[in-house]
Structures are given as C-alpha cells and as structure tokens.
N, C-alpha and C positions, 0 to 999 in steps of 0.2 A: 258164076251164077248171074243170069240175068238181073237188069237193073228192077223190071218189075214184080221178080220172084221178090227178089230182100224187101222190097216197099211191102206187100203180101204177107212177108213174116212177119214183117217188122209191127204191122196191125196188129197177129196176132200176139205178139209179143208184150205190145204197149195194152191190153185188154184187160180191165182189172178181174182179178181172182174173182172176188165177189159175185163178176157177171157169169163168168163160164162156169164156177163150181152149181148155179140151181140145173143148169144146161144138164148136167153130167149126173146128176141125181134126179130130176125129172125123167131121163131117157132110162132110165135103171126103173125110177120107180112103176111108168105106165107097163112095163114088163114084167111085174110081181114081184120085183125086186128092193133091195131098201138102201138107205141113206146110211145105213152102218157098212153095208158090204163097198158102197164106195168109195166112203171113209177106209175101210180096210185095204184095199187096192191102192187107196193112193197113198197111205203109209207104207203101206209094203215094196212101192214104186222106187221113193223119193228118201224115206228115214226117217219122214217126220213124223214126230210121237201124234195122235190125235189132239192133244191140248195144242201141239202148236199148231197143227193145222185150225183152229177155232181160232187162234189168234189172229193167224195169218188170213182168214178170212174178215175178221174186223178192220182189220188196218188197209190201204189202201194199194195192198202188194200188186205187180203185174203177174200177168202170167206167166212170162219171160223171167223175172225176178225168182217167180216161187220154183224153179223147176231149176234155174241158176244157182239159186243159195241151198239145193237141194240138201239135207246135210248127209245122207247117205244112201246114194243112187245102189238101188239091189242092183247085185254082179247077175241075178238073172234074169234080169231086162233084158239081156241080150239075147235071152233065147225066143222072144218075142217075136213071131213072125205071121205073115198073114196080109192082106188089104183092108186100108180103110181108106174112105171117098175115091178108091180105084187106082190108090200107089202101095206101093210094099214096104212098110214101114221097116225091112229090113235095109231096105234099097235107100233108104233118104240118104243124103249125101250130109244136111245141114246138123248139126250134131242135135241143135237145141230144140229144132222144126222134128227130130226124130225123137227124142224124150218127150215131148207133147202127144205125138202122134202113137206111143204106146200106152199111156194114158188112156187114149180117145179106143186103141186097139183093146184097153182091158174092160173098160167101160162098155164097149161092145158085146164082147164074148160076155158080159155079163146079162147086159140085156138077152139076147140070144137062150141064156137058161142054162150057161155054163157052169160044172159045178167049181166053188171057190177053189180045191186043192188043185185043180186043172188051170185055172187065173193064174193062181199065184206060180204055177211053174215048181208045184211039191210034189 
C-alpha cells in the first residue's frame, strides 16, 4: 500500500464517531429516510445492540475503534457488493477501509429507496 494511501486511512480512522454518524443519518434522512433505519443497518452491520451504539456515540470513540471493537461483524457483510465513491467495496484490499466502506455501501442503498430486507441481505 502506498505511503499515502495508509496516511488517507489512517484520517479516516482517527475521525470521531460522533462526526460521521450526523454524516450518515442526514444522507438517509434528506432521502425520506429515518435515523432508526440507520441505527438498524449499522447494528445489523457491526453487533452492536442500539444502547451501545448511543453510548458509543457519547464517548469520544473513533471511527477506526468503533468498527475494530465491532462486537459481532454479520457473516453477511460479505455478500455486500457494488461502488461507492467509484471502488468496489468487494475489491478493497484494506480489511478495516472495507468494513467502513460497507457501511457507507448500506447507507447508500438506503438513501436510494432500497427496501430494508434487501439492506440487510434477508
């Protein structure tokens, strides 16, 4: 990996929760969408119950951190494929730059007017 690929991640990695979770719920909501179904996707993502995700957006977690202490990454994330910002989030190489980036992939398909059992890969 390039020296200023990892510098690139490594921003987004050091980003606190705080800032990118309004990010990822405003993009949902100017779309008719709501701040529960985000919350739902990214428990469904990651493992984390809702209360801990409200914690974890109080405290001054990264975003790198929240997606690392994930407590239980769905086995079907993997089926997660598609572009976003114009890579293939099947194709990322960097493990942790690829779990962020399905995320950003579901958050998408929601905006978009995706229905949730299609999201979540039901």
């Amino acid at each position: 990996m390039k020296q200023t690929e990892q510098q690139t991640f490594e921003k987004v990695y050091q980003m606190p929760l705080g800032k990118v979770y309004p990010l990822l719920v405003n993009k949902a909501i100017k779309k008719g969408r709501t701040q529960e179904e985000v919350n739902e996707i990214i428990c469904w993502l990651t493992g984390y119950s809702p209360r801990q995700l409200e914690e974890l957006l109080n405290l001054s977690t990264t975003y790198g951190d929240f997606f690392r202490n994930a407590p239980a990454p769905n086995p079907n994330r993997k089926l997660i494929k598609g572009s976003i910002c114009g890579i293939r989030v099947e194709e990322i190489e960097e493990p942790l730059m690829q779990e962020i980036r399905y995320l950003d992939k579901l958050v998408d398909e929601l905006a978009k007017g995706k229905p949730m059992e299609k999201i979540l890969r039901t």
